[in-house]
N, C-alpha and C positions, 0 to 999 in steps of 0.2 A: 899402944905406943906407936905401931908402924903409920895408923890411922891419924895420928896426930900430926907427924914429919910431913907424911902424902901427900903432895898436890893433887886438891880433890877432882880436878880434871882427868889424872888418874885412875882416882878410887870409881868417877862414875864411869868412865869410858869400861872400866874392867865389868861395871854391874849390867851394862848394856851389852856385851861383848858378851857376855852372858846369856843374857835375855833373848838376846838374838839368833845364841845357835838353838837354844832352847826353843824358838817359836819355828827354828826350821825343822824340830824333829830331830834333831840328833845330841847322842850321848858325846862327850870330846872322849870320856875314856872308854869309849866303848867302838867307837869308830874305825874299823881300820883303816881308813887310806892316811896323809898328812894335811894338817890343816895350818893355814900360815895366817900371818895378821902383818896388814900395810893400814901404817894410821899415823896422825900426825895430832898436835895440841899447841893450844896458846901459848905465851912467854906466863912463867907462872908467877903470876900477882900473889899469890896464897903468901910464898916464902919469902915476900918483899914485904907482905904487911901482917904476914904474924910473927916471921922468924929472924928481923932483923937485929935485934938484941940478942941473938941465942949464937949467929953465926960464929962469932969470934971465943964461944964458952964452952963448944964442943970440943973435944977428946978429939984423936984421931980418928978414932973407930968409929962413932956415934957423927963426927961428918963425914966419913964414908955412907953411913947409912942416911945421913940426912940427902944426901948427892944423890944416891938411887931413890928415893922419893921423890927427888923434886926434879931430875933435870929429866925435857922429855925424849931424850936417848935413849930410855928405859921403860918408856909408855908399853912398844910393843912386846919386847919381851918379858914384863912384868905379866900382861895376859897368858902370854905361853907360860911362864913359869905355873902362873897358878890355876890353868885350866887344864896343863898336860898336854900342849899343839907342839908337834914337831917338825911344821913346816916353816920358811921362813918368815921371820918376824922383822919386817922393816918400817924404820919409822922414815917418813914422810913429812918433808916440810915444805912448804911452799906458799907461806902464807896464804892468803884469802882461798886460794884455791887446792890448799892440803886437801881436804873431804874426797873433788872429784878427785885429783892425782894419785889420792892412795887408789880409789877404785880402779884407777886405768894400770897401776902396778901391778895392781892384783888379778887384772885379766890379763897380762900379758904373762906372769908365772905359773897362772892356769893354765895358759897357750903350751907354754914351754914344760908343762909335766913339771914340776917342781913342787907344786902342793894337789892335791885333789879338790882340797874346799878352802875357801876362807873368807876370814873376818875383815871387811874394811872400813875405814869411818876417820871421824876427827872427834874433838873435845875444844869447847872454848869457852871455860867460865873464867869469870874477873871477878875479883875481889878487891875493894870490901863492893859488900852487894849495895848498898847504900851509897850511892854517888851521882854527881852530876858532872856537868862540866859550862863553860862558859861558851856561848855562842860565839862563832868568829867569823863574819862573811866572809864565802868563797871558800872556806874551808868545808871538812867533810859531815861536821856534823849539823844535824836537822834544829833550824830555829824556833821551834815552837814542839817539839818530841814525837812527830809523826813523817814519818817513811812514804815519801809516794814515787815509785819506782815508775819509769816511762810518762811520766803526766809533766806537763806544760808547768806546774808551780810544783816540780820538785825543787829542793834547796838543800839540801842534804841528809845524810841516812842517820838510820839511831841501832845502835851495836846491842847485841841481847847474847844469852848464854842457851849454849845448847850443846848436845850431844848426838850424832848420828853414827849405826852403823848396821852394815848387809851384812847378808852372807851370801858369796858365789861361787858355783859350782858348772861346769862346764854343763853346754845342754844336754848332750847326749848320757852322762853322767845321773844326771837331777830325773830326767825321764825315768834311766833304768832302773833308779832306788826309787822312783814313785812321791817324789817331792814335790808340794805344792810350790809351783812357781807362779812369781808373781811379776815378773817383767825379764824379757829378753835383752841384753846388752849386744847390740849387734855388731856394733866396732866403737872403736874411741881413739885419740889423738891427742898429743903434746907436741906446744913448742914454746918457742920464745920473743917478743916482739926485737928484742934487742936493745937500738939504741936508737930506733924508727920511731919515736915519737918526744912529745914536748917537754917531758919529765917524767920521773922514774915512776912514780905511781900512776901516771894519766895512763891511758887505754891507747891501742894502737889497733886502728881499723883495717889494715893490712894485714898483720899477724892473727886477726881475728878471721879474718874470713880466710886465710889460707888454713890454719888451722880445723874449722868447719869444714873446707872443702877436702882435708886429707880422712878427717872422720867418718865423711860421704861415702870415698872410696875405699876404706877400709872396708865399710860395714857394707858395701856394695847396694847403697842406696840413690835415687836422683833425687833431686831436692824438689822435683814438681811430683813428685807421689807422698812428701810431707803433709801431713792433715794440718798438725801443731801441734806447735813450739812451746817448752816451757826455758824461759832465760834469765839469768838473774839481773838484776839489775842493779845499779847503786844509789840510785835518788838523787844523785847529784847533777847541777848542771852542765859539770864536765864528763862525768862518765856516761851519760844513758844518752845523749844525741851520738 
């Protein structure tokens, strides 16, 4: 029944959250330090396309329980609930860019002794899985269903569903307990373009490289000792020049 209510961006973000301390080697209830979870998810399509007949039929109590299903206020500490993590559990929202934002939280309550390890990631499936949508020049989505990021005949991107999430542990930490580690976070940085560009969604190339430039200095790197870059791109002709 919980499994039915659930936004399965939920149920899979918990299966991965999972999967994940597990592939780093550790028990959550066997653990002593605290372990926290920073994560963020889609607007949940599930309960707009299976449970709109049901909203106004529920009891008190059964939409309370449908509310902790579905809204993603409850993403993070739904994991702690059910894995036993008693560090903090923040969800994270930032559109497009929740995934890195939870990770930069979550190094920064590393920084600050607040958790010893944790979980960071996003969720964003849509429902129903079967859909299209109608092309619209100049808009965001791709005329013909293919993505070509940085290239001269991008025309815009095509949206997919997926699940991501780490686990981080300070370095000095992850050595002494003998963890396979698989990449160094050196520093990281947030901000905000403001109100410095052409509309709310376009890109602002000031706040872009100030931002890089404060990640540089955080992590005490110069940017001519950079091998390469991995950057996301949007496919579109306004985001990626």
């Amino acid at each position: 029944r919980e499994a039915l209510a659930m936004d399965p961006q939920q149920r899979l973000f918990l299966e991965c959250a999972y999967e994940a301390l597990e592939d780093a080697g550790h028990d959550a209830e066997r653990y002593p330090g605290w372990i926290g979870v920073f994560a963020g998810a889609m607007m949940n399509s599930y309960l707009l396309s299976h449970h709109r007949a049901l909203l106004q039929k529920f009891e008190s109590s059964e939409a309370i329980q449908l509310l902790i299903a579905s809204d993603k206020d409850y993403l993070t500490t739904r994991v702690a609930y059910k894995l036993n993590l008693k560090g903090p559990s923040i969800s994270v929202q930032t559109a497009c860019s929740t995934g890195l934002a939870a990770v930069h939280q979550a190094c920064q309550s590393l920084r600050a002794v607040e958790c010893d390890m944790a979980i960071a990631g996003a969720a964003s499936v849509m429902f129903p899985e079967k859909r299209g949508y109608f092309y619209e020049k100049g808009g965001p989505c791709s005329p013909d269903g293919h993505c070509r990021p940085f290239d001269a005949d991008a025309a815009g991107t095509v949206f997919g569903d997926a699940v991501g999430v780490v686990v981080l542990k300070r370095l000095a930490d992850a050595i002494e307990q003998g963890d396979f580690i698989h990449a160094l976070v050196l520093g990281s940085a947030t901000n905000n373009d403001g109100a410095a560009k052409v509309g709310y969604t376009a890109p602002s190339v000031d706040g872009q490289a100030s931002v890089i430039v404060m990640a540089h200095e955080v992590a005490g790197v110069r940017p001519d000792t950079i091998d390469y870059v991995e950057a996301h791109g949007t496919g579109t002709t306004l985001g990626d020049p």
